[in-house]
Phi, psi and omega in degrees: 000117173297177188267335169279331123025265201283313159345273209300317188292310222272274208301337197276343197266010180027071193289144178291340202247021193289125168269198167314298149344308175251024124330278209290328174298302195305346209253001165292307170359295176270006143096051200235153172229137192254134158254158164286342155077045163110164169301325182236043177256020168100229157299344213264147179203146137334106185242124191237141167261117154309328186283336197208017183054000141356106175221134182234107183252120195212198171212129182305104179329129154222177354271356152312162151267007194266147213281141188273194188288322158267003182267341169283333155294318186284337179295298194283348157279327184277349155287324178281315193313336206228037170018050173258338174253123211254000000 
């Protein structure tokens, strides 16, 4: 099993502790790019897939870095909802 794998098998299990960090790797996985959506948008940044048009828009856990427990639901329904995840 390889790190996107292990990455994707992990996340899926809606871990208490998934941070930001391994977001942004999984939503690389799938060929997503992160913006910042500009100078005065705070927290909130952009994961845009180019290829399929794709936008996943959220706001970066503080003062933790740890992803809370429904946005790890909404990550893993807008993933499944957009067949990156079976």
């Amino acid at each position: 099993m390889n790190k996107k794998e292990k990455l994707i098998k992990r996340f899926k299990t809606l871990p208490r502790d998934f941070t930001f960090e391994e977001v942004l790797t999984l939503f690389q996985y799938y060929g997503f790019v992160l913006d910042n959506k500009g100078a005065t948008s705070g927290s909130r940044v952009k994961f845009y897939n180019a290829e399929n048009q794709n936008v996943y828009i959220m706001h970066k856990p503080h003062p933790s870095n740890i992803i809370k427990g429904y946005m790890m639901r909404d990550i893993l329904n807008y993933l499944l909802k957009n067949n990156y995840i079976k």
